[in-house]
C-alpha positions in Angstrom: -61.6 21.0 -30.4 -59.7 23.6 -28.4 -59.7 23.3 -24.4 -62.0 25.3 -22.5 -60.8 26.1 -19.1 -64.0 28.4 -18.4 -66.0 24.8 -18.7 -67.6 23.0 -15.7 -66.4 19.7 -14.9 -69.2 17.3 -13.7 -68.2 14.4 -11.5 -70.9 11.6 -10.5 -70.1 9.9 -7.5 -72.0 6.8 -6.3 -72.0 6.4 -3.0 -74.0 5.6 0.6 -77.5 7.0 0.9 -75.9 9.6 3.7 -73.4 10.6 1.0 -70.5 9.9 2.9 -67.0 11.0 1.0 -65.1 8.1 2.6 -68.2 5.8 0.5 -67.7 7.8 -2.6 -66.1 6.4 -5.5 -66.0 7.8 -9.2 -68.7 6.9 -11.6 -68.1 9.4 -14.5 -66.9 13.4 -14.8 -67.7 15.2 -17.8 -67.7 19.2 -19.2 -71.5 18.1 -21.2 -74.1 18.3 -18.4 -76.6 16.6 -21.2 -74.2 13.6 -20.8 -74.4 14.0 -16.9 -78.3 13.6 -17.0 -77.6 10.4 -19.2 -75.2 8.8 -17.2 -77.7 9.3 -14.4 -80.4 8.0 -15.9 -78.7 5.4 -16.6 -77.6 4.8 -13.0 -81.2 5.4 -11.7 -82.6 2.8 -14.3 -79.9 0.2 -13.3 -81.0 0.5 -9.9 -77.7 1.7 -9.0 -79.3 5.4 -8.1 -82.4 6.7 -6.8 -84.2 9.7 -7.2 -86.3 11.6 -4.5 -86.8 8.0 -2.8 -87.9 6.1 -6.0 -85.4 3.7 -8.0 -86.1 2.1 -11.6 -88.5 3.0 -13.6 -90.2 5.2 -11.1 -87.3 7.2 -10.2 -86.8 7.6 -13.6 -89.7 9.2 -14.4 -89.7 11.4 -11.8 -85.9 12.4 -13.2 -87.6 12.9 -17.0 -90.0 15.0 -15.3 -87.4 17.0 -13.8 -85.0 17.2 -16.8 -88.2 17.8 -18.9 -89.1 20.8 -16.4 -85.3 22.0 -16.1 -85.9 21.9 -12.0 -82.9 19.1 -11.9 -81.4 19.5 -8.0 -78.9 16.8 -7.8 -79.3 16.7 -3.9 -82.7 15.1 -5.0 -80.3 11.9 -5.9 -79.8 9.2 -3.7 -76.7 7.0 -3.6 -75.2 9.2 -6.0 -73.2 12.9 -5.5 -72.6 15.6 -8.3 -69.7 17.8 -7.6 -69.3 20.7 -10.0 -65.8 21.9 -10.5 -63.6 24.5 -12.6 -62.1 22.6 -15.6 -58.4 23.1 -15.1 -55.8 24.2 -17.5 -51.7 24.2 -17.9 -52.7 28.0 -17.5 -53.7 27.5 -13.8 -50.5 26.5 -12.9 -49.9 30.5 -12.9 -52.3 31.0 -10.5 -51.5 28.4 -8.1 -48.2 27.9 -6.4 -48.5 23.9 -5.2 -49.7 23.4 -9.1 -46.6 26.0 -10.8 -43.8 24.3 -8.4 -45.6 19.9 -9.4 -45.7 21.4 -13.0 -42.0 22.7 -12.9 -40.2 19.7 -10.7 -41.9 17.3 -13.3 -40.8 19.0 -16.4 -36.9 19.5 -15.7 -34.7 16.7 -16.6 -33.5 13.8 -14.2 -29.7 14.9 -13.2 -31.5 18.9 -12.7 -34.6 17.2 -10.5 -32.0 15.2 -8.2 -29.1 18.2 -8.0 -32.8 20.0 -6.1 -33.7 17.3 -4.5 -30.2 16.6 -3.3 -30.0 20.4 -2.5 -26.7 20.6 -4.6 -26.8 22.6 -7.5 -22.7 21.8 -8.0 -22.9 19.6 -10.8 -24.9 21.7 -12.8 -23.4 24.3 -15.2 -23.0 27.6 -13.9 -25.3 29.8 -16.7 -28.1 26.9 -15.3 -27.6 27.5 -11.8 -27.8 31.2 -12.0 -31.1 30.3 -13.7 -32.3 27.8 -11.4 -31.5 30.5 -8.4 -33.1 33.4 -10.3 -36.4 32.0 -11.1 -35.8 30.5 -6.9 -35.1 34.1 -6.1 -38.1 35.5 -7.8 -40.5 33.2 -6.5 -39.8 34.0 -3.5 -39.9 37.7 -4.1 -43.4 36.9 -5.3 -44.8 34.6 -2.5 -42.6 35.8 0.8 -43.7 39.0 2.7 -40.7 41.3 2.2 -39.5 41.6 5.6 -39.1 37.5 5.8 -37.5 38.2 2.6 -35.3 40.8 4.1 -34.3 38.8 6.5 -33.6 35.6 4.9 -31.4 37.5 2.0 -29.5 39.3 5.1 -29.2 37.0 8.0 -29.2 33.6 5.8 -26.8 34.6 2.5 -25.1 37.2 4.0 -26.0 39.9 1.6 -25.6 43.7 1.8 -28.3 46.1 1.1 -26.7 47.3 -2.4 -26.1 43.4 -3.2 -30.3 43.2 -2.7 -30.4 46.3 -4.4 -28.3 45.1 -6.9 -30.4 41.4 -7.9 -33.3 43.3 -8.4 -35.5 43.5 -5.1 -36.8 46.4 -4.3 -36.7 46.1 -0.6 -35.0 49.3 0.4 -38.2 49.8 2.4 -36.4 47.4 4.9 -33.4 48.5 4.9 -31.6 49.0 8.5 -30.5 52.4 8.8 -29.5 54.1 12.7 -31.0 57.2 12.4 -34.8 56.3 11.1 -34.4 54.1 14.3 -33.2 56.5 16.5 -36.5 59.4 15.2 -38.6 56.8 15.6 -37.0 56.1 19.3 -37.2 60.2 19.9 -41.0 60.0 18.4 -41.7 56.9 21.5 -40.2 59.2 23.9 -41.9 62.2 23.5 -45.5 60.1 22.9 -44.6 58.5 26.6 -44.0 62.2 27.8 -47.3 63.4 26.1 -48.9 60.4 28.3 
């Protein structure tokens, strides 16, 4: 059976009547919300869960009624919680930053993890440092606003605009140049005047 990322997770949480998260603690989580109403049931029966105030058999039938009816609420469930969640996939990682940068750290090797770690990327082989600092680089590009960018790749590295130009940022936007600066001083001016 294939993955299915566009799946909703279940996860059954028994906990205090007040369903407080610092009580909770993991009964089951399932994608098959059949399953759900059986591990519920379950729960109810044991005595473990109510529903709508009755335990046992009573709040067991009034949860057959329900499932019967297809009116479920879960907030109808006492000392128990049902969180619905997005199934998550390796193809998340994509769309998430703090997932794409655990995924990556855990997957490079032992000697690459601790030259980052370390922050010295001297002991690695030049073709794999140029790598490291491109996919770095582009990251960046993708996550930083460009003026920060700008900055950083100016006042930090100590790169020229062609050099920028050159790596493949298209940041000429930024670029420092006297005589936008001085219009745009002569535009102030005559505004002021206006005033």
């Amino acid at each position: 059976m294939k993955p299915d990322d566009s799946l909703t997770v279940y996860v059954l949480y028994g906990c205090t009547l007040s369903k407080e998260r610092s009580s909770m603690r993991i009964v089951a989580a399932t994608t098959d919300e059949e399953m759900l109403h059986t591990i519920i049931g379950a729960q109810i029966l044991g005595g473990t869960m109510d529903y709508r105030g009755f335990s046992n058999m009573k709040g067991f039938e009034q949860f057959r009624a329900a499932c019967r009816a297809g009116d479920i609420r879960y907030s109808d469930l006492d000392y128990g919680f049902v969180e619905q969640t997005k199934n998550l996939m390796l193809t998340d990682c994509a769309k998430e930053p703090r997932l794409e940068k655990a995924y990556r750290l855990l997957n490079l090797s032992e000697r690459e993890f601790n030259a980052i770690r370390s922050g010295s990327l001297e002991n690695l082989g030049a073709d794999r440092t140029r790598l490291i600092l491109d996919k770095a680089l582009s990251w960046a590009a993708r996550n930083y606003a460009g003026w920060d960018l700008y900055q950083y790749l100016r006042e930090e590295l100590g790169m020229s605009n062609e050099e920028i130009s050159h790596a493949g940022f298209e940041l000429d936007e930024f670029y420092e140049d006297e005589t936008d600066y001085e219009a745009e001083d002569d535009y102030e001016e005559d505004c002021d005047e206006e005033l």
